[in-house]
C-alpha positions in Angstrom: 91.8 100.4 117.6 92.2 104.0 117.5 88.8 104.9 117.3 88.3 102.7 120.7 91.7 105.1 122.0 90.1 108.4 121.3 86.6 106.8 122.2 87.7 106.2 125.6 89.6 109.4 126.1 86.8 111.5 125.2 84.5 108.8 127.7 87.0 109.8 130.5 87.5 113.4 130.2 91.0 112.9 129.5 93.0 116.2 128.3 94.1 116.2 124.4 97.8 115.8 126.1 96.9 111.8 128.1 95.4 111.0 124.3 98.1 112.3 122.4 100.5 110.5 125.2 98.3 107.3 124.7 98.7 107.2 121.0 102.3 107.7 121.3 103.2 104.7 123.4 101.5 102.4 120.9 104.2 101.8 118.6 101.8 99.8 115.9 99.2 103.2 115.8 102.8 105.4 115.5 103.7 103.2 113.0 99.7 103.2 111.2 100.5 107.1 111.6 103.5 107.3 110.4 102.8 105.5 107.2 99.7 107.3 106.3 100.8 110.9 106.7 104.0 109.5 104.0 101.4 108.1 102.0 99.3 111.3 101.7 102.6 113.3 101.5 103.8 111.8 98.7 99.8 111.6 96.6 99.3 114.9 97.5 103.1 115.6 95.4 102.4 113.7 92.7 102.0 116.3 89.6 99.5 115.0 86.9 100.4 116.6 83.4 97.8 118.7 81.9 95.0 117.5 79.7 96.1 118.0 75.7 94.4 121.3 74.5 95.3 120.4 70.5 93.7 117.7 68.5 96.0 115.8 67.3 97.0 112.7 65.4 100.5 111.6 66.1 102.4 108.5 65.1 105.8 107.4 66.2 108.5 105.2 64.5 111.8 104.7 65.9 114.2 102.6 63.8 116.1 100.3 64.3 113.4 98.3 65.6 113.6 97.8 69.8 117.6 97.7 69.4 120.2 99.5 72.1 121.8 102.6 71.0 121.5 105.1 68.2 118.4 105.0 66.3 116.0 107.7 64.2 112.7 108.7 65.3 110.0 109.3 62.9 107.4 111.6 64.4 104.2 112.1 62.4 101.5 114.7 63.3 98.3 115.7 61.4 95.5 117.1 62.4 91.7 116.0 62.6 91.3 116.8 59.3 94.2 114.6 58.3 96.1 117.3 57.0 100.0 117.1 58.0 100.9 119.9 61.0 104.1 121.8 60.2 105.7 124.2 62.4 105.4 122.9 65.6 107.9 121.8 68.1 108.0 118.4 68.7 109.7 116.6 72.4 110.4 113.2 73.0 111.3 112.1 76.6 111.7 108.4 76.9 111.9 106.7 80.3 112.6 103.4 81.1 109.7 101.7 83.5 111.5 101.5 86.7 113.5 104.5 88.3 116.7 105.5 88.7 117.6 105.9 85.1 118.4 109.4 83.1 115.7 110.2 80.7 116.0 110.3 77.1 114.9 114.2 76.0 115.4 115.1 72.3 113.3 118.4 70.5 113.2 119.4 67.0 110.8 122.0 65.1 111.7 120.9 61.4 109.5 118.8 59.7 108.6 118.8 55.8 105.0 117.3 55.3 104.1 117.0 59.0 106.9 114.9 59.8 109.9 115.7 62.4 113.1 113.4 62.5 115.1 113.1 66.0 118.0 111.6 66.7 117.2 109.1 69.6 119.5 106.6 71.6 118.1 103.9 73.6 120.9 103.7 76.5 119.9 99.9 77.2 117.5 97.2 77.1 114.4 96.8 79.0 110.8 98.0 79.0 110.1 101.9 77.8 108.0 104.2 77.3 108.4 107.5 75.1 105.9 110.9 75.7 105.8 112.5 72.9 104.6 116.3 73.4 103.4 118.4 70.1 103.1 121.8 71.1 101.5 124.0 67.8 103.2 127.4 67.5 99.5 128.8 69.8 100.9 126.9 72.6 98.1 124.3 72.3 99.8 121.1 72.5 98.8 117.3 72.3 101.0 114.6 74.4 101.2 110.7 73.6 102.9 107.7 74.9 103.7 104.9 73.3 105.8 102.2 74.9 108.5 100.1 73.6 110.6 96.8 74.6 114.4 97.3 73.7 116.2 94.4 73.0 120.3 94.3 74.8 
């Protein structure tokens, strides 16, 4: 419909300001309009994080298992090699999988043997997911999600 708009402007000799007047009376091509620029507005806003630049191997245990409230996190990082990863600072964010809830954000750099311990409270039930970001004392870093149910 719009290309037979602009078609037919052009066809007539009509000035850019009878098309853009044209387009503007049609509510349902304001409307196609209107909703594609927010579209692109908010793809082109969208930040995808970085690719990892460390090769990792990172576990996660978080007990109690999938229940509300306090728990420990057990993360465990080694490297290709399988040999444990030490000094490195370790981040958890956990997000619940619909919006409009604080995220969960907890750091450590102490492990013994490639493994870091975190505190970690699962404010309520429902479908998670936890990134966990290694980031090596070279700034390299490897990130990794794993998801979670948590049970009310």
């Amino acid at each position: 419909m719009l290309f037979n708009i602009v078609t037919l402007a052009l066809e007539e000799s009509t000035t850019f300001a009878k098309l853009i007047k044209i387009v503007t009376n049609d509510k349902a091509i304001m409307r196609w309009l209107i909703f594609t620029l927010l579209l692109l507005t908010l793809t082109a806003c969208r930040q995808q994080p970085p690719a990892n630049t460390a090769d990792l191997d990172i576990s996660l245990t978080i007990t109690p298992d999938n229940l509300v409230g306090e728990a420990l996190a057990v993360v465990t990082v080694r490297n290709r090699a399988g040999q444990p990863v030490d000094n490195a600072r370790v981040q958890l964010r956990g997000d619940m999988t619909h919006a409009g809830m604080v995220p969960v954000i907890v750091e450590t750099s102490t492990s013994a043997d490639g493994r870091y311990e975190l505190d970690f409270n699962w404010t309520m039930g429902g479908d998670w997911f936890v990134d966990v970001t290694v980031t090596l004392p070279d700034d390299t870093f490897a990130r990794q999600r794993f998801n979670f149910r948590i049970r009310s």
